[in-house]
C-alpha positions as a Markdown table, in Angstrom:
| # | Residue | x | y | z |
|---|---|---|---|---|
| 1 | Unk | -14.4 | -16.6 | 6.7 |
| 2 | Unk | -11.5 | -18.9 | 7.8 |
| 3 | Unk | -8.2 | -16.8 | 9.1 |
| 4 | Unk | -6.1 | -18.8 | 6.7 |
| 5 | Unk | -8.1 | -18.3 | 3.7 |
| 6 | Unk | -8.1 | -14.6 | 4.7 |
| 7 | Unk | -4.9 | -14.5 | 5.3 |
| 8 | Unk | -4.3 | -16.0 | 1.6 |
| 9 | Unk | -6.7 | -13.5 | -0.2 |
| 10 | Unk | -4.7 | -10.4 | 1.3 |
| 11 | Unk | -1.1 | -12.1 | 0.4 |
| 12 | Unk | -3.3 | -12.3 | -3.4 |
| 13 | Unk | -4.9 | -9.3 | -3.5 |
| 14 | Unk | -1.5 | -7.1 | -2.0 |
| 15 | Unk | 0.9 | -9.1 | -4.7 |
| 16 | Unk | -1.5 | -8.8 | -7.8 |
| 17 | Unk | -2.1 | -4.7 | -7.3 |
| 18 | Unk | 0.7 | -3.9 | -9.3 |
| 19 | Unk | 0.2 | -5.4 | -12.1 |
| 20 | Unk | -3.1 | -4.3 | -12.1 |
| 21 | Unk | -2.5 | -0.7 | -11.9 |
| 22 | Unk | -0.1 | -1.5 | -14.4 |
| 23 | Unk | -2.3 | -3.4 | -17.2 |
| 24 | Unk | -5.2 | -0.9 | -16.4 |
| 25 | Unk | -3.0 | 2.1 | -17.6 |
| 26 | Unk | -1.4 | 1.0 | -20.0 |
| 27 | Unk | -3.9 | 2.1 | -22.8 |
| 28 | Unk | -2.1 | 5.6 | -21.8 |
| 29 | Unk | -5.2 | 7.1 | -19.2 |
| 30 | Unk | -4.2 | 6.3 | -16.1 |
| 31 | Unk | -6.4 | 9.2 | -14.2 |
| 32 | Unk | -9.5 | 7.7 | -16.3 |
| 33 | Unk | -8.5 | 4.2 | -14.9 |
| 34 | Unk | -7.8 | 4.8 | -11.6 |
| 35 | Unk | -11.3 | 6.9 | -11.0 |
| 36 | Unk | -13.1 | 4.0 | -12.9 |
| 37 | Unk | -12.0 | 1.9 | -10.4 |
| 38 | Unk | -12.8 | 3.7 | -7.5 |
| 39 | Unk | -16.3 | 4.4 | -9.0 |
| 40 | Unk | -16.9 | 0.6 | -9.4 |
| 41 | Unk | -15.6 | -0.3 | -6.1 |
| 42 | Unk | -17.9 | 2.8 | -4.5 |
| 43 | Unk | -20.5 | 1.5 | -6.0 |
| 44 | Unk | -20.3 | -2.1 | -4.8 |
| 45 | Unk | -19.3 | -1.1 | -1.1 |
| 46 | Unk | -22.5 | 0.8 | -1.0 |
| 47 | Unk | -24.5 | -1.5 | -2.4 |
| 48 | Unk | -23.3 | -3.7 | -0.1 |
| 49 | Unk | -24.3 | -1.5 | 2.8 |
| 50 | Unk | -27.7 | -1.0 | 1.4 |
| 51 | Unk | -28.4 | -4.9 | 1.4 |
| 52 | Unk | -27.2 | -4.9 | 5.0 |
| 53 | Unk | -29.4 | -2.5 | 6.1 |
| 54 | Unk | -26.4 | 0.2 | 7.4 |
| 55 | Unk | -26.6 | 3.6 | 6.7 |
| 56 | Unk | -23.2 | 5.5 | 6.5 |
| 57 | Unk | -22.4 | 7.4 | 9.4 |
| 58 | Unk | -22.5 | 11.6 | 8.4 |
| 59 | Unk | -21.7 | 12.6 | 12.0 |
| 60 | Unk | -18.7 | 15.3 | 12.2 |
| 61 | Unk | -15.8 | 12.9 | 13.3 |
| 62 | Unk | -17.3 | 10.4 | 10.6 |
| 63 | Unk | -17.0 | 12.9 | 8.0 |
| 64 | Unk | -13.1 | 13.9 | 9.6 |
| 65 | Unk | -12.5 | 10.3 | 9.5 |
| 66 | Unk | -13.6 | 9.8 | 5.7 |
| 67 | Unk | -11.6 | 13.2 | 4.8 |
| 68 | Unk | -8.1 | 11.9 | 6.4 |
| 69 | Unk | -8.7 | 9.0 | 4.0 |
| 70 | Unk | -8.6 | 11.0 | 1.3 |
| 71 | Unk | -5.0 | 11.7 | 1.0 |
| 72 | Unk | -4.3 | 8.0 | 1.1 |
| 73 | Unk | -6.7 | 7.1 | -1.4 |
| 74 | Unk | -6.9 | 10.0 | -3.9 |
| 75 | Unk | -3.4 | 11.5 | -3.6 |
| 76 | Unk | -1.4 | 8.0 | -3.5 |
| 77 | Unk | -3.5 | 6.0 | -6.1 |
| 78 | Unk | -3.3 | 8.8 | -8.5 |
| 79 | Unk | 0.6 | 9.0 | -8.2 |
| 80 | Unk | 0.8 | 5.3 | -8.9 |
| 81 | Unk | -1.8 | 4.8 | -11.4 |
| 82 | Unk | 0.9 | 7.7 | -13.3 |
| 83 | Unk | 4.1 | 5.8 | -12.1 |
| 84 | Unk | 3.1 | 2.7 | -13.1 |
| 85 | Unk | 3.5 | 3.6 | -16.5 |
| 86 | Unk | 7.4 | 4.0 | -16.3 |
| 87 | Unk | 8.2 | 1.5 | -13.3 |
| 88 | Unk | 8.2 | -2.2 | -13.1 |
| 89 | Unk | 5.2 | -3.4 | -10.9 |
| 90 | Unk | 7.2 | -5.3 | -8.5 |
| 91 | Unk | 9.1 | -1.8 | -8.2 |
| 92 | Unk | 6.0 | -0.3 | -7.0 |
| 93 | Unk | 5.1 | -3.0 | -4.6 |
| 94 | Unk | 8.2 | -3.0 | -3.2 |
| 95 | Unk | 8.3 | 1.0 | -2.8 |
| 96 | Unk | 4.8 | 0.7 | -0.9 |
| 97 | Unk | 6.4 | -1.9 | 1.0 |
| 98 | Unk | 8.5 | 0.6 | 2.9 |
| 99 | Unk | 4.9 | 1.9 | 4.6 |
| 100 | Unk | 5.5 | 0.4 | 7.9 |
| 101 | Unk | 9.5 | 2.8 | 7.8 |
| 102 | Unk | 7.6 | 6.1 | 6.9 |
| 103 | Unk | 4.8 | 5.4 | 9.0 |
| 104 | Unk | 7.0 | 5.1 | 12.0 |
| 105 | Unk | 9.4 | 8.0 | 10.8 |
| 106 | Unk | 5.8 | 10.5 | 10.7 |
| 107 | Unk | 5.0 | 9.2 | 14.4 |
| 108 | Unk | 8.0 | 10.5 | 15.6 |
| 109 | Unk | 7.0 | 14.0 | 15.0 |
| 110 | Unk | 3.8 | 13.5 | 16.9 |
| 111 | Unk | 3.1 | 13.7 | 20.4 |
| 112 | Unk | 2.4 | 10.7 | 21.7 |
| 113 | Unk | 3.9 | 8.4 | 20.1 |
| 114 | Unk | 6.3 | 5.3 | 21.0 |
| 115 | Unk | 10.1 | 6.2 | 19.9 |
| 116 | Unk | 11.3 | 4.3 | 17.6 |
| 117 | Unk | 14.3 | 1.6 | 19.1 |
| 118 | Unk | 17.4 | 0.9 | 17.3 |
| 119 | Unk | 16.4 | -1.8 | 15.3 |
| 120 | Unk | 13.7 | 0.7 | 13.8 |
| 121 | Unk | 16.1 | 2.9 | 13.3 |
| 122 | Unk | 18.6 | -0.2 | 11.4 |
| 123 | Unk | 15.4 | -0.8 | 8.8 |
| 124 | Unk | 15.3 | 3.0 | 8.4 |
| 125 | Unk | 18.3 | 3.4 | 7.3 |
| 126 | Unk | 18.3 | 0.0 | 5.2 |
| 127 | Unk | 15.0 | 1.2 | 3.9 |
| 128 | Unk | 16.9 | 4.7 | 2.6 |
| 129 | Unk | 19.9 | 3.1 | 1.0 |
| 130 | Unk | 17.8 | 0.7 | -0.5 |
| 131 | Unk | 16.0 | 3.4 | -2.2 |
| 132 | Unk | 19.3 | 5.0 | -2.7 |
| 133 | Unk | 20.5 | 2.2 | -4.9 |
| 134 | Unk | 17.2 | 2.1 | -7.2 |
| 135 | Unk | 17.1 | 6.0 | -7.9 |
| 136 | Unk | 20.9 | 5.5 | -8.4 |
| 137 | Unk | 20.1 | 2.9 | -11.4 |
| 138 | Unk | 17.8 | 5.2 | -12.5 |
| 139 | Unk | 19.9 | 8.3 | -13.0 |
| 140 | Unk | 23.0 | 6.4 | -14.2 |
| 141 | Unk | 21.3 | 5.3 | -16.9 |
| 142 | Unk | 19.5 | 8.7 | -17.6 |
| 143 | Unk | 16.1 | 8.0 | -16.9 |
| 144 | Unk | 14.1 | 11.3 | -16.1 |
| 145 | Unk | 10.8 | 9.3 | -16.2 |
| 146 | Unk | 11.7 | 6.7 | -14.1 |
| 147 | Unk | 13.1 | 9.1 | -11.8 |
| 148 | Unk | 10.2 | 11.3 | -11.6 |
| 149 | Unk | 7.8 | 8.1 | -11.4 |
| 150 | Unk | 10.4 | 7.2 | -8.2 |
| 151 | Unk | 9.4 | 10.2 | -6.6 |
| 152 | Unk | 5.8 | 10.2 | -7.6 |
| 153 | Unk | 5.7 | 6.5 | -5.5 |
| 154 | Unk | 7.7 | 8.1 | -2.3 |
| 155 | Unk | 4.9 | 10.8 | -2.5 |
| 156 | Unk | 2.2 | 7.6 | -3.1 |
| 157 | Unk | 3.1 | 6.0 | 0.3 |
| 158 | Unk | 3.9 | 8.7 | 1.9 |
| 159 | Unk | 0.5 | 10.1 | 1.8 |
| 160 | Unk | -0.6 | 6.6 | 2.2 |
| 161 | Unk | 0.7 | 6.4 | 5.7 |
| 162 | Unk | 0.4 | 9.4 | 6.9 |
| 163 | Unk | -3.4 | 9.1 | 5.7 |
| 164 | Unk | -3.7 | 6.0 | 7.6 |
| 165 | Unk | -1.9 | 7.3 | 10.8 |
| 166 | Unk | -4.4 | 10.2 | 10.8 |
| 167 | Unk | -7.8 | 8.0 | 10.8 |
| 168 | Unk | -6.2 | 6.1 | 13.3 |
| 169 | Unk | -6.0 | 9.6 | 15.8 |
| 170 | Unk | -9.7 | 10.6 | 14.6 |
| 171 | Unk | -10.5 | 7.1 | 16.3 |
| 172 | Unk | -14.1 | 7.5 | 15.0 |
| 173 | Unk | -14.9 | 3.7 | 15.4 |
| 174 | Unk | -16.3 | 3.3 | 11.7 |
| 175 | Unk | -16.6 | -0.6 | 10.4 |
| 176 | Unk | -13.7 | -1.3 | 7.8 |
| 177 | Unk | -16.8 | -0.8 | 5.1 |
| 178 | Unk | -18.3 | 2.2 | 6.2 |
| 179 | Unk | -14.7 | 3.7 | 6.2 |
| 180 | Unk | -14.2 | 2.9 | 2.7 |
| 181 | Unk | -17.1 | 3.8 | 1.0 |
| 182 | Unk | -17.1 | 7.3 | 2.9 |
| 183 | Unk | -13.3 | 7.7 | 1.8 |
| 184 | Unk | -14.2 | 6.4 | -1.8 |
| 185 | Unk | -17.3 | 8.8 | -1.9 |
| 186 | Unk | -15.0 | 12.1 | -0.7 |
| 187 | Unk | -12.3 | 10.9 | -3.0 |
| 188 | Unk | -14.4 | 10.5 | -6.5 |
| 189 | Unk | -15.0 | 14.3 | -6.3 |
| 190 | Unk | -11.0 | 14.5 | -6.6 |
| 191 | Unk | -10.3 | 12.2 | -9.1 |
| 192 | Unk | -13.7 | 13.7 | -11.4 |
| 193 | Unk | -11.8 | 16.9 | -11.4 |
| 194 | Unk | -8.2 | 15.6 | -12.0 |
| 195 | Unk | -9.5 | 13.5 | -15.2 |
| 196 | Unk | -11.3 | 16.6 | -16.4 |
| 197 | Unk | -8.4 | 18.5 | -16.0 |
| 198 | Unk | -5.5 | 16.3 | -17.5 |
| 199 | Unk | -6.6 | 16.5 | -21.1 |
| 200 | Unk | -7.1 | 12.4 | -21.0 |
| 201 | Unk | -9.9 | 11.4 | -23.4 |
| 202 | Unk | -13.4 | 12.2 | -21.7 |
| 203 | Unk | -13.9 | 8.1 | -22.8 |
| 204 | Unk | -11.7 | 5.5 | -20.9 |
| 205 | Unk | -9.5 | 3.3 | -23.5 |
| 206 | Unk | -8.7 | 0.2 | -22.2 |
| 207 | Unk | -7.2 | -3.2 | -23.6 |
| 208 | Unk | -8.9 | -6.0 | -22.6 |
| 209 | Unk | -7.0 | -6.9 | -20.0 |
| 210 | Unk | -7.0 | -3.4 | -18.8 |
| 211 | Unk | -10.4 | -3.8 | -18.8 |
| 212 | Unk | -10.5 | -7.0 | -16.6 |
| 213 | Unk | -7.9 | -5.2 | -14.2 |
| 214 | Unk | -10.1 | -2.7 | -13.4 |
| 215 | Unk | -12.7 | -4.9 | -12.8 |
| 216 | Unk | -10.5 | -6.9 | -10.0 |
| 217 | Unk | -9.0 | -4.2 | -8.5 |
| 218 | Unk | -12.1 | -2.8 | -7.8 |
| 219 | Unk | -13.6 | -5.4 | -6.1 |
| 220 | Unk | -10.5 | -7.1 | -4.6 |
| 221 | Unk | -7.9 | -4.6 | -4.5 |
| 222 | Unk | -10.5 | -2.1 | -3.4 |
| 223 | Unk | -12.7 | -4.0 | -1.0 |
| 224 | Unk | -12.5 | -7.4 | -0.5 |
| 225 | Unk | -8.6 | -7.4 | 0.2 |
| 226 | Unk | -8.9 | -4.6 | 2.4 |
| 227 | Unk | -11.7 | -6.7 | 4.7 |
| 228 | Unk | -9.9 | -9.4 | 4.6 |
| 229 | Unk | -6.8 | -7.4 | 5.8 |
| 230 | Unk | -8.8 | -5.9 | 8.7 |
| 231 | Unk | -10.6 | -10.0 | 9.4 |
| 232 | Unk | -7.0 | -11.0 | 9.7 |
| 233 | Unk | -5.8 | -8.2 | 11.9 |
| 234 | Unk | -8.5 | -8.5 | 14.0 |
| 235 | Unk | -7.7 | -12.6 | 14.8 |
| 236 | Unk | -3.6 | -12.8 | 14.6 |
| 237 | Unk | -0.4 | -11.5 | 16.0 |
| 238 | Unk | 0.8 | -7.9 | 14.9 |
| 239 | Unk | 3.7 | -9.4 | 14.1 |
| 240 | Unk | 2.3 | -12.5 | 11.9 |
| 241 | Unk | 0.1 | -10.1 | 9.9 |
| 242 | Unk | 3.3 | -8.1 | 9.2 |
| 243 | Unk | 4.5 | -10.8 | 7.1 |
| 244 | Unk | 2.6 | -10.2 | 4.2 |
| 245 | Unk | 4.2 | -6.7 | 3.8 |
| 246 | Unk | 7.6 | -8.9 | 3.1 |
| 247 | Unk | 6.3 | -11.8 | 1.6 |
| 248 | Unk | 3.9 | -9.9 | -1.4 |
| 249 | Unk | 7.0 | -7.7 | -3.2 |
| 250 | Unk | 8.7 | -10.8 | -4.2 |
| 251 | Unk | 5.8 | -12.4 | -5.1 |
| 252 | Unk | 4.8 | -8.7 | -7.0 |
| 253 | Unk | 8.3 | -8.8 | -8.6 |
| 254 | Unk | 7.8 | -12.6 | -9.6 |
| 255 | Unk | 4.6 | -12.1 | -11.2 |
| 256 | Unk | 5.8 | -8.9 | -13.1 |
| 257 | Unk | 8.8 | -11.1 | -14.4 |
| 258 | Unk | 6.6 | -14.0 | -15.2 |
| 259 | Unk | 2.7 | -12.6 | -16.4 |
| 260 | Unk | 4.2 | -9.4 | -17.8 |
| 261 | Unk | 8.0 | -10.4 | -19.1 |
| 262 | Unk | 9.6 | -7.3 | -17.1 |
| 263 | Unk | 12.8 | -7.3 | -16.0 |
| 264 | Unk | 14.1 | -4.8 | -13.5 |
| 265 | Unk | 18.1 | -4.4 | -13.7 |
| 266 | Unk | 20.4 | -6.1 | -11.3 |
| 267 | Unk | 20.6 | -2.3 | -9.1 |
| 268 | Unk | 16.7 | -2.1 | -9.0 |
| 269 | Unk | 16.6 | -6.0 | -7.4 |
| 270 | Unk | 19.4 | -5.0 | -4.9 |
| 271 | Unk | 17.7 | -2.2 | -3.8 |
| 272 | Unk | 14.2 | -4.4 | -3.7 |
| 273 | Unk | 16.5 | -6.5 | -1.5 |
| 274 | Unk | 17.7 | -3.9 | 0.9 |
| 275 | Unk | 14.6 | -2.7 | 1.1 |
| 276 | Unk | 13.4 | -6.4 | 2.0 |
| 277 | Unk | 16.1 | -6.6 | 4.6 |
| 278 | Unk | 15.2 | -3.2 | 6.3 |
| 279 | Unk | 11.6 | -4.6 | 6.3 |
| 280 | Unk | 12.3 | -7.7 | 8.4 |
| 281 | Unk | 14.9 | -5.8 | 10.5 |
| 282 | Unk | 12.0 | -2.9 | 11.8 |
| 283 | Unk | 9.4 | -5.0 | 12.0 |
| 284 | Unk | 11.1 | -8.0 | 13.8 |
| 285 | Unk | 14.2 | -6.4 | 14.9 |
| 286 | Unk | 12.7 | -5.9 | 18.5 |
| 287 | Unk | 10.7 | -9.3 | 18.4 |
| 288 | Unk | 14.5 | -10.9 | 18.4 |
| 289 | Unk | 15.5 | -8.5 | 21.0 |
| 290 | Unk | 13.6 | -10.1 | 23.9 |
| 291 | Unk | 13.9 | -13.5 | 22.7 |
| 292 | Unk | 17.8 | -12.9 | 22.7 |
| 293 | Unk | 17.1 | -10.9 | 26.2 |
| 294 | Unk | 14.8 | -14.1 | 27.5 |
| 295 | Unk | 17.3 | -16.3 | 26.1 |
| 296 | Unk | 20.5 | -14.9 | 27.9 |
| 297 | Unk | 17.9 | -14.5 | 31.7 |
| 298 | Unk | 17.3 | -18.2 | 31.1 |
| 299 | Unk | 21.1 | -19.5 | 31.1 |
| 300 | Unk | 21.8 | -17.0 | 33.9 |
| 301 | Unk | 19.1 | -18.7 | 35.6 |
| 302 | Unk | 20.0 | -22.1 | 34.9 |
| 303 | Unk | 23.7 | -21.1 | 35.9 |
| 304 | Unk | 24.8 | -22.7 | 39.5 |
């Protein structure tokens, strides 16, 4: 597959989520929704691996690797699927947005790890007022739900990144398939049990549009976004691929304004925006560094 049209089905895939998870609970059974989905999409990965002839790995660090996944994939699409039912959608992408800030604040209490600089620092603390200024909103105007559904997506990406940052240290060198499917197969267990427990109806009700989210989230948002992502990581800069964590909340918030007629309060877009800011400023923060250090050697340099 070309990088660029790669590139252009992640930005899609990351931007449309929301909504998704939005549309498919809105019929009022988010637990039944999300677990639909991740049946659907376990289904297709594996038949996907059967036609290419690749039997899942069930060695010990495979099954380690699979089982880290599972707080990222159970635990944080379980809290969204019940967030998205009092939160905008561009709210939740721009909450997940801030996965790069928590990932890096979770490494610092690892050994091993690269400390974080002061422009890491600047977007962490951008990052924190942002989300400051949207649970502010929320209480001032009495919200409980929204606050609680706030919460419930801190916990979401959270447990997102500190999922990802523990496959990463089990290092088991699984393909981007064979990781999902084993994550998706140790995660339906979970969500079974949840849906059986939260007194949802043992049927699924969906609109028909919730119906036709489910459907694309579980093949796109489920597995061909997430191959694509890895395609694209795999071929460009770090730095270009990084991008698309500031580029899809505005497009998440745009669509949510335009396919779904929300519209978030003036305090919940200035927080999106801080949270924007303190984006660009930990992920490019150093990349402006050097060029400012480069910059400054160069005219020394060219001085007589």
């Amino acid at each position: 597959m070309p990088t660029g049209l790669a590139y252009f089905i992640v930005i899609l895939v990351w931007a449309s989520t929301p909504l998704g998870i939005k549309w498919s609970a809105e019929a009022g059974a988010p637990v039944g929704s999300v677990m639909l989905r991740m049946g659907l999409a376990l289904a297709a990965g594996a038949l996907i691996l059967l036609i290419l002839r690749r039997p899942p790995r069930l060695d010990r660090r495979a099954l380690i690797s699979y089982g880290a996944a599972v707080p990222g994939v159970f635990g944080a699409m379980a809290l969204s699927y019940h967030a998205s039912q009092f939160l905008p959608s561009g709210i939740l992408s721009v909450i997940f947005g801030m996965a790069p800030l928590i990932s890096g604040l979770i490494l610092q209490a690892l050994p091993g790890a690269v400390r974080l600089r002061r422009w890491h620092w600047i977007g962490c603390a951008l990052g924190v007022a942002g989300l400051g200024v949207v649970f502010a909103d929320s209480l001032a105007l009495g919200g409980s739900d929204q606050l609680l559904a706030l919460a419930m997506m801190l916990a979401a990406v959270t447990l997102f990144s500190g999922s990802g940052i523990a496959v990463q240290r089990v290092a088991a060198g699984l393909p981007p398939l064979t990781q999902t499917v084993g994550a998706l197969a140790m995660s339906m267990p979970c969500f079974l049990l949840l849906w059986l427990t939260s007194g949802e109806p043992l049927t699924v009700p969906l609109s028909p549009r919730g119906l036709w989210a489910v459907l694309y989230l579980a093949l796109f948002g489920s597995l061909i976004g997430f191959l694509c992502y890895y395609l694209i990581l795999s071929r460009l800069h770090a730095a270009t691929v990084a991008l698309v964590t500031l580029i899809t909340p505005v497009l998440a918030l745009t669509l949510g304004m335009l396919l779904n007629q929300e519209t978030p309060s003036s305090s919940m877009l200035a927080g999106a925006g801080l949270i924007l800011i303190a984006l660009g400023a930990y992920l490019f923060g150093d990349r402006l560094s050097r060029r400012k250090a480069r910059l400054a050697a160069l005219d020394e340099q060219s001085q007589p």
